[in-house]
Every structure is written in C-alpha cells, then in structure tokens.
C-alpha positions in Angstrom: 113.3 94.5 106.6 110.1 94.5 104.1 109.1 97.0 102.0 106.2 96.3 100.0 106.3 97.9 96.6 102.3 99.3 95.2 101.9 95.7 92.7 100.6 92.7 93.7 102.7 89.9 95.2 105.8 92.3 95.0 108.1 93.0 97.9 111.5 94.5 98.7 113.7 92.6 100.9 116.6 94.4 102.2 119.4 92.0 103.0 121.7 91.7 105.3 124.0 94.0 103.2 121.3 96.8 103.0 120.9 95.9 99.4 117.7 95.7 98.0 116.2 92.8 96.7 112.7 92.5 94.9 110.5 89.5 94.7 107.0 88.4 93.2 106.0 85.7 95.4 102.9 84.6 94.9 101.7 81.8 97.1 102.3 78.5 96.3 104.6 79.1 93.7 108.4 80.2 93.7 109.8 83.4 94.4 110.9 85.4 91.4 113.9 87.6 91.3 112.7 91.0 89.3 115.8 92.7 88.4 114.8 96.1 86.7 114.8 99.3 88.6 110.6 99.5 89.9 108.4 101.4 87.6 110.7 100.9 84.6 109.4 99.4 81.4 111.9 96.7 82.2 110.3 96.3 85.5 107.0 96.2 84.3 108.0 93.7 81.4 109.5 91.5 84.1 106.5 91.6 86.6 104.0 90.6 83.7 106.3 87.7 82.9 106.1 87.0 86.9 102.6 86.8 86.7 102.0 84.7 83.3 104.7 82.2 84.8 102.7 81.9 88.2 99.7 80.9 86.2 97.8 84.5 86.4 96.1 86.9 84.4 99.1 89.2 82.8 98.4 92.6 83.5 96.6 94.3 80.1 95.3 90.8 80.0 97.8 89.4 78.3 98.5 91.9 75.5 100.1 94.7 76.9 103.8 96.3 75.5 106.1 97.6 78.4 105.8 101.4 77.9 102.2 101.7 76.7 98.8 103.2 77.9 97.9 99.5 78.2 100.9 98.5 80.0 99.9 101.2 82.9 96.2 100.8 83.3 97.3 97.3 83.7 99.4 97.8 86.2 97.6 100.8 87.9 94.2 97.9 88.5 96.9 95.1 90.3 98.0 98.8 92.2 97.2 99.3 96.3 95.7 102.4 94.7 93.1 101.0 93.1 92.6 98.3 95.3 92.0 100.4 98.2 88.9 102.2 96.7 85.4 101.8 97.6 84.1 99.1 95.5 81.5 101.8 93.2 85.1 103.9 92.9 86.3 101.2 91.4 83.5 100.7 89.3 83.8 104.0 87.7 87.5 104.2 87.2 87.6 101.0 85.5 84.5 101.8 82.8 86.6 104.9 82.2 89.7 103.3 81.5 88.8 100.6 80.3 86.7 102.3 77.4 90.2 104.5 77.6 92.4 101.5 76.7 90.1 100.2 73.8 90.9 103.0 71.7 94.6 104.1 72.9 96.2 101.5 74.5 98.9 100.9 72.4 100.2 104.7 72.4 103.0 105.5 74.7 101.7 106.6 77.8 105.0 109.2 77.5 103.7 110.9 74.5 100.2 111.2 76.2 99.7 115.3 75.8 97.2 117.9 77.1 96.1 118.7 73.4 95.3 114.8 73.8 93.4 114.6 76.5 91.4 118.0 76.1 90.3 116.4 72.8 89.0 113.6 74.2 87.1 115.2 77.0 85.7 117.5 74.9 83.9 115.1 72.8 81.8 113.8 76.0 78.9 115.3 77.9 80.1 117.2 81.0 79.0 114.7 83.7 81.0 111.7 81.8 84.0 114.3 80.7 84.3 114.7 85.0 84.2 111.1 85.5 86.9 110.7 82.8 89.1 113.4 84.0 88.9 112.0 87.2 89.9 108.8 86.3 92.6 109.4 83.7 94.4 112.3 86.5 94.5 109.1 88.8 96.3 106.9 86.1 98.4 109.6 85.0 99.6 110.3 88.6 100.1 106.6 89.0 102.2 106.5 86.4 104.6 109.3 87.4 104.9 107.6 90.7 106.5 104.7 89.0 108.4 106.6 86.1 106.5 105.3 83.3 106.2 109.1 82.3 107.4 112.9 83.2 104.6 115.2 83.1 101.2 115.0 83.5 98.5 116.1 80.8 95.7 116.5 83.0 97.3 118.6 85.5 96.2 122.4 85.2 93.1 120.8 83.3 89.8 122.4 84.9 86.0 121.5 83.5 83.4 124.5 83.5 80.1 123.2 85.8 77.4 121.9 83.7 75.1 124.3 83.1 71.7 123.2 84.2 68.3 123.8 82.7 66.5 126.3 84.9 65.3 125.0 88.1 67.4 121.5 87.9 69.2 121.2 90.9 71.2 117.9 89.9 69.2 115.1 91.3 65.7 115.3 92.3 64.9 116.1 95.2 61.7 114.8 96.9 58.8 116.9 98.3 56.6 115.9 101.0 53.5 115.5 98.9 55.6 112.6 97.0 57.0 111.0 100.0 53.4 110.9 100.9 52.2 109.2 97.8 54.8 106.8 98.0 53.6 105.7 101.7 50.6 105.6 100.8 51.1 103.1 98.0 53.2 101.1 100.4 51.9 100.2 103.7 54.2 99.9 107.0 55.1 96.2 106.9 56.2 95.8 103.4 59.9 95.9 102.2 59.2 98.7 99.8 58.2 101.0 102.7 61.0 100.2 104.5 63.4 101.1 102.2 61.6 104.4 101.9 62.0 104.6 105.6 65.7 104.1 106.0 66.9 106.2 103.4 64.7 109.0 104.3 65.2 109.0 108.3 69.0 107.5 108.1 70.1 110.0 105.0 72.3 107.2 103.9 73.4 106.1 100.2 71.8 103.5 99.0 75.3 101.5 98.6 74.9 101.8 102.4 71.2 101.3 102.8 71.6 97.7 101.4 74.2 97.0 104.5 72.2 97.9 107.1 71.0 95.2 109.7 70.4 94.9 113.5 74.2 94.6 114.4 74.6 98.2 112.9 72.1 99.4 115.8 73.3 99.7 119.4 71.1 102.0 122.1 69.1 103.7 119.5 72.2 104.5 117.4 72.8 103.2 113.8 76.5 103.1 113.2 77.9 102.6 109.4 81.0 103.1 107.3 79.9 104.3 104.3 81.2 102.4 101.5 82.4 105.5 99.0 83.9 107.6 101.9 85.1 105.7 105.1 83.3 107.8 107.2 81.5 106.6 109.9 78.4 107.6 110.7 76.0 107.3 113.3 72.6 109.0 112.8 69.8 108.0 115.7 67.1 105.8 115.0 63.9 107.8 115.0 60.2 106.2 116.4 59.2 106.4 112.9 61.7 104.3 111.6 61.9 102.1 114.5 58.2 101.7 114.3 58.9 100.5 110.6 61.8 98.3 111.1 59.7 96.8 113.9 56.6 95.7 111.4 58.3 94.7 108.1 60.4 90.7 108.3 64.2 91.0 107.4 67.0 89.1 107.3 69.8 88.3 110.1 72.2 90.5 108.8 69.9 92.8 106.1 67.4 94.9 107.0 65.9 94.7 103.1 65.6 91.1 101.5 64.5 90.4 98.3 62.0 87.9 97.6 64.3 85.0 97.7 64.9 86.2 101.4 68.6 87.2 100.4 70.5 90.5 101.0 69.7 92.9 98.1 72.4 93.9 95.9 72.8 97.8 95.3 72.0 97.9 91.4 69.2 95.0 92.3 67.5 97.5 95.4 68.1 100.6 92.7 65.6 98.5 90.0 63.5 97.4 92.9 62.9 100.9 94.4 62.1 102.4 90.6 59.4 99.6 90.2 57.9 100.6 93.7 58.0 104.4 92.3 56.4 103.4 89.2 53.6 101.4 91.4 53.3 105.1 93.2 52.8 106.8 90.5 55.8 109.0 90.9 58.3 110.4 88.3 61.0 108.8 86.7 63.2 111.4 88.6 62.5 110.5 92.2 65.1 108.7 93.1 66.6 106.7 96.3 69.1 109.6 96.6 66.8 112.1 95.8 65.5 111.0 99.8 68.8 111.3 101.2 68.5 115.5 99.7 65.1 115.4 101.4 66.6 114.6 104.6 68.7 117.3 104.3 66.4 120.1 102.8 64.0 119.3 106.1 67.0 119.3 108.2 67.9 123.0 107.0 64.2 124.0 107.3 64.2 123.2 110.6 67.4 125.2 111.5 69.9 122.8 111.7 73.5 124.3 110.8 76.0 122.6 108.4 77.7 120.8 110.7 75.0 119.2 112.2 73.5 118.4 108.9 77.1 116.9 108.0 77.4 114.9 110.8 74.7 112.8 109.7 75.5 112.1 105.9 78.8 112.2 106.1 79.6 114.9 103.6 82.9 116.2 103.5 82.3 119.7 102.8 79.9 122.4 103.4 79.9 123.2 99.9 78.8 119.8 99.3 75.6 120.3 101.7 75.0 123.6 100.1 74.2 122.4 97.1 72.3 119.6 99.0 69.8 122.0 100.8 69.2 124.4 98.1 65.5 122.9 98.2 64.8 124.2 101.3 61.9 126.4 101.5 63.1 129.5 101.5 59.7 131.3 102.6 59.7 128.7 105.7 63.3 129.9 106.8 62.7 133.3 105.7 59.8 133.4 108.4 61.9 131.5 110.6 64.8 134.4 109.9 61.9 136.7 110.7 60.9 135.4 114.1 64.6 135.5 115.5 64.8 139.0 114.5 61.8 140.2 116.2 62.3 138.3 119.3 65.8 139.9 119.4 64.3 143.5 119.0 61.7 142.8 121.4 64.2 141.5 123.8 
C-alpha cells in the first residue's frame, strides 16, 4: 500500500508488516530511506539531504536550517499545496514569501508571533498587506500540518477594507461611450479589436482570454476552465463576437496572436491591450478587467439576477458580483423597477 506524503518524490510504503516505510525516490536515482518522523526538523533535514544527493535544488535553495522560516517556505514550494494552485496563485504567494524569506528566514518559524506578523502587515498598503496575509496564513497552516510549529499567528487576524476615495469602485469599470472609442480606433479585423470583443462578450479573465481558440467552441458554446478558479464555464458566443472572430486571422489553437503569429502570453496581451488603449485615447485606468465588470454592469441593467450573472464569470459568490455590478445605472433599473410596479397595479 502507497501513501504519498505532501513533498516531492516522497512516499510511504507500508510493508508487509504494516509498518511504515518512507522513501524519496526520484527517478533515475536510488531510493532513499528517510528515517525521521514526517514534518520533523529531522525529517525535513533528511529530505533536503535527499534532494542535494539526487542532484536537485535543496529546498531554501541550498541554505536553509531545519526549523527555520526558510526551511518551511522551502518545503511548503516542493508541497502538493502549492503545486496544485493556479499558475498566477502561485505567482503571488511566492513574491510574498519570497520577499518574506529575505528578511526573516533564519528565525524559527516556532517563535513566529501575532505581535510579529501584525507589525509587518501594518507597514504595507492595504491591497499588498491582503496579499501577504493571505500568503503567510497558507505557510503558517502548512507548517502546522507537518509539525514544524503549534499555533498559528495569523489566525484571528482580520484586515479593515481599504477605504476608497469617493466614487472608486476598485477597478475601472468601462462605459459605453469608451467601449465605443475603443472600436472605433480599432476596426473589426484587427487583433486589438478582437481582444476587446472576447473579453467584453465572454466576461472572461484575461489569464483566460489568452487560452481561447476554436476547440474551446462547440454549437455556439465557448467552454473554459478558468485558470484562477477551476470553474468551468460556458458563456454563448454572441453574433457580435462571432462576427468578429470570423473577420480577424488567428492561430490554430489561439484566438489572439501576436505579431510573430504565436499565442500571447498573459503579461505580453496585458502590455499589448494598454498600447491599444493609449492608441484610443482612453485612460490609464481602462483596463482588460475593467471589460469583464462591463459585462456584468450591462448584464444587471438588463435584469439579469445573480445567478445568471454568475453562471457566466464564474464568481463564486454573490457578494463577489455585488461589488461587480455596483456600476449599473441605477436610474435605468430604477425605471425598470418602476415599470414592474405599475404593470402589477394595473394588472
């Protein structure tokens, strides 16, 4: 029987006794016997001699001390856990920890304290201080899985909402009068309006924009997993969009190619769309996500309900859409409030 422990090339064996037996067995080298109880500082000493004998990086890249904050972000990055995560997840938690690990990676991750990490946070700005949290609760929670400490000082820690100047909603938003100055800057046919296109009509991410292709479409349907959640989606293609998709050349598998007829990365699309902004003459804060919230503001004008609005990006929460839809005209669903009432009294 197998059991496979959360670090890379580890397994328990049970053997024919019922006694446990863990290995590191890395292919195309020799199993190693790792004696230590898992999650112990022994352990974790043991596996990074494993994985220097084998020929790999050592966890903490080669400088870590059993015990220490760099000893468990270490082993937290070889970790299922961290594995598993959607590649811009992973992005995140490791600039956080890593900048995390520059300063106090040789302190005992046991005498890591709330004091401590409430004095970190607190010299950040709020949106980084949430990322941080985030990332250090993940490690610290980790690390109690596999004993390398006893409490954890981020639990009961909770960060006030930013507050916002007056009339920021988070990310921008787009109106229709911009959407319009951005098409007509771009004519159908050319990549920039394309990209317009499918993040407005499909209300996607732009980590998921860049995937889309002809094999995601299927009887009008355009089927994704989106990369940060694992939900799939499937939002219909509309004649506009069809229409545009139609008219503009593309790749095999990528709806948007660069110049060198490749795939575009995300960060390389993200510059891409801000030049085609700028060549619009729109704002520094229009955004490719700020289409995605234009999607859903016109979808709440126009009646939709949560749900239906949540079936199509994929949020997990209606609190999430909330605060997606706050830019919905209010004097348009106001009247639209207005006319169900009086065709109920008149009824």
């Amino acid at each position: 029987m197998k059991i496979r422990l959360d670090f890379k090339f580890v397994n328990v064996f049970k053997d024919r006794y019922g006694k446990p037996r863990i290995y590191f067995r890395r292919p195309g080298h020799k199993a190693i016997l790792l004696r230590a109880a898992p999650g112990s500082p022994e352990f974790l000493a043991e596996y990074n001699a494993a994985v220097a004998q084998t020929g790999t990086r050592e966890i903490g890249k080669n400088r870590s001390v059993a015990g220490t904050i760099d000893a468990a972000i270490g082993a937290y990055f070889a970790s299922h856990r961290y594995t598993a995560l959607a590649e811009s997840t992973r992005g995140q938690r490791r600039s956080a920890l890593e900048r995390f690990r520059k300063v106090h990676g040789k302190d005992p991750i046991q005498l890591l304290k709330q004091e401590h990490v409430r004095a970190i946070l607190g010299k950040l700005p709020p949106f980084a201080a949430r990322d941080y949290l985030n990332s250090l609760r993940e490690l610290m929670r980790f690390a109690a899985e596999i004993g390398l400490c006893s409490d954890d000082p981020t639990a009961g820690i909770k960060l006030d909402r930013p507050v916002k100047d007056k009339g920021d909603e988070g990310i921008h938003t787009w109106t229709e009068d911009e959407i319009a100055q951005y098409a007509g800057q771009h004519p159908i046919g050319s990549t920039a309006r394309l990209a317009l296109a499918l993040a407005l009509e499909t209300a996607q991410r732009i980590s998921d924009v860049v995937r889309m292709g002809p094999q995601h479409v299927k009887n009008g349907v355009l089927t994704i997993t989106q990369e940060k959640t694992g939900v799939e989606v499937s939002p219909p293609v509309s004649p506009e969009l069809a229409r545009i998709i139609a008219a503009t050349p593309s790749g095999h598998l990528a709806f948007l190619i660069n110049s060198n007829g490749k795939p575009y990365a995300k960060n390389a699309l993200s510059n891409a769309f801000r030049r085609w902004c700028n060549e619009a003459g729109l704002l520094v804060e229009c955004s490719m996500h700020g289409l995605r919230k234009a999607w859903c503001r016109r979808a709440a004008e126009r009646g939709l309900s949560e749900l239906q609005i949540q079936s199509v990006t994929g949020h997990e929460s209606s609190r999430e859409v909330q605060r997606y839809t706050k830019a919905a005209s209010r004097a348009k669903m106001a009247r639209q409030a207005i006319d169900i009432m009086s065709s109920k009294n008149a009824g």
